[in-house]
Phi, psi and omega in degrees: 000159194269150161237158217302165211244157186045015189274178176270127184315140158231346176189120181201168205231133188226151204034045187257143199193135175245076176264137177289122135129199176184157203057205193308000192226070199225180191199109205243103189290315184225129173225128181056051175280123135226188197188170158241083161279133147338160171267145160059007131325166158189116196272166169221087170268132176262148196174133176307164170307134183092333170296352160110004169270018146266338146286299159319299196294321165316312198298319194274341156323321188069039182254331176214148198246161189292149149282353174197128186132184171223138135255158179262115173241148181025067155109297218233150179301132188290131162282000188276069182287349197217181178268322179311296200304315180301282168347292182307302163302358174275336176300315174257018186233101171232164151237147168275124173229177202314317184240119174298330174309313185279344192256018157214180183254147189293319155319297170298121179298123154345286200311308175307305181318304204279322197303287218292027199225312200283339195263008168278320216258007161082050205233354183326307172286015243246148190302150189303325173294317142346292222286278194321322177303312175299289158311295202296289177329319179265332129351278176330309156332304184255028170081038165253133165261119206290324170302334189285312190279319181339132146091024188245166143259171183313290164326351186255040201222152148309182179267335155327305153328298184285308182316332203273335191294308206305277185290001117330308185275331136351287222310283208269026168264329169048066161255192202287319200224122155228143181260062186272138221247085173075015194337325153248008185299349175255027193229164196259133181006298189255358151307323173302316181299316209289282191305306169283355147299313178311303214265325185305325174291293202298313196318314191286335196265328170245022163057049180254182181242130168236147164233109182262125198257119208218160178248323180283096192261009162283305194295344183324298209302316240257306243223294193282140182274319164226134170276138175251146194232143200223135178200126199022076163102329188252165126320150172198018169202126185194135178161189203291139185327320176263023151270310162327281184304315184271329201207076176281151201240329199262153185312333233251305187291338214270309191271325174304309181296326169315322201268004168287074165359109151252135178341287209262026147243130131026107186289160190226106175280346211275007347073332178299000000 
């Protein structure tokens, strides 16, 4: 993919670095990265389990805070010193993340999941027939039918189900930047294909910036303008998806593309 052209810085980072622990026992989760993303990018950061990008995505979520650096959104040093301020910034930040199970309360019906998606987005006062209109539309979006879903929970749904309730509520949230953390690994081939046509569409239709935080250095490729390659922590590669992938420069993305299985060569186990 070409990436996008004149667009505007929407989130970025500059020396942000997380270390766990203290004194002699300490793990330096993410150290010194920056970076830019774009409005209406789509990024990839890639990296084995343990290279520190689902910390970076906590860090950029504001679920956990740096032990050093800043981030910027749209321009200016990110602000959630309060809860009004955290709120408002989740308005222009959401995520998808890896196991759907764990990523609603077991409590709350669908109907309450999509309503707490319409009363963030200032839709509280809008008559209940609106409301409904509304959830039927972001169902729809992703092939659900909302009359199917009403009065149910979320658990009573497949993993298919819930990733797609996930990128519903994306629907009725618009926000500016969305982050998904492995968005598909638990789901099967062709739901997976399912899931990323959902988001490349919502990308297209409401002019968000997506990030995908991946292991899958097929999918960088597949799906991204730009890769980022992540290793104990650092950047340690970065640039448009065919210069990464294709015309790779560092020992580390070199050995992540050897190790992806091909049909017609022979597997090299010999890296296991």
């Amino acid at each position: 993919m070409d990436a996008p052209r004149k667009s505007k810085p929407c989130l970025s980072g500059v020396g942000l670095t997380k270390v766990f622990g203290l004194g002699r026992r300490t793990t330096v989760a993410v150290d010194h990265v920056d970076f830019e993303f774009r409005e209406g990018e789509v990024i990839s950061i890639v990296g084995e389990s343990g290279s520190g990008k689902t910390t970076l995505a906590k860090m950029l979520l504001g679920l956990i805070n740096p032990t050093e650096g800043e981030v910027y959104f749209q321009g200016q040093k990110r602000d959630i010193s309060s809860h009004r301020k955290r709120q408002e910034y989740w308005k222009n930040i959401q995520a998808i993340f890896q196991d759907p199970f764990s990523a609603y309360n077991i409590f709350n019906k669908i109907d309450t999941v999509l309503l707490d998606c319409i009363h963030m987005r200032g839709g509280r006062g809008l008559p209940r027939a609106k409301k409904i209109e509304l959830m039927t539309e972001a169902c729809g979006f992703v092939n659900l039918k909302f009359e199917e879903m009403t009065n149910k929970y979320p658990f009573e749904l497949s993993g298919g189900q819930m990733q797609r309730l996930m990128i519903a509520r994306i629907f009725l949230l618009k926000p500016k930047i969305l982050l998904a953390d492995e968005p598909t690994s638990m789901i099967d081939a062709c739901s997976r294909a399912t899931i990323l046509d959902y988001l490349m569409k919502l990308r297209d239709e409401v002019g968000m910036t997506l990030i995908f935080i991946t292991h899958d250095i097929g999918l960088a490729y597949y799906v991204s303008d730009t890769v980022y390659i992540m290793e104990h922590g650092r950047f340690v590669e970065s640039g448009t998806a065919d210069r990464v992938i294709l015309h790779p420069q560092e020992p580390y993305t070199k050995r992540l593309i050897s190790d992806v299985p091909k049909i017609y060569e022979e597997w090299d186990l010999s890296t296991v």
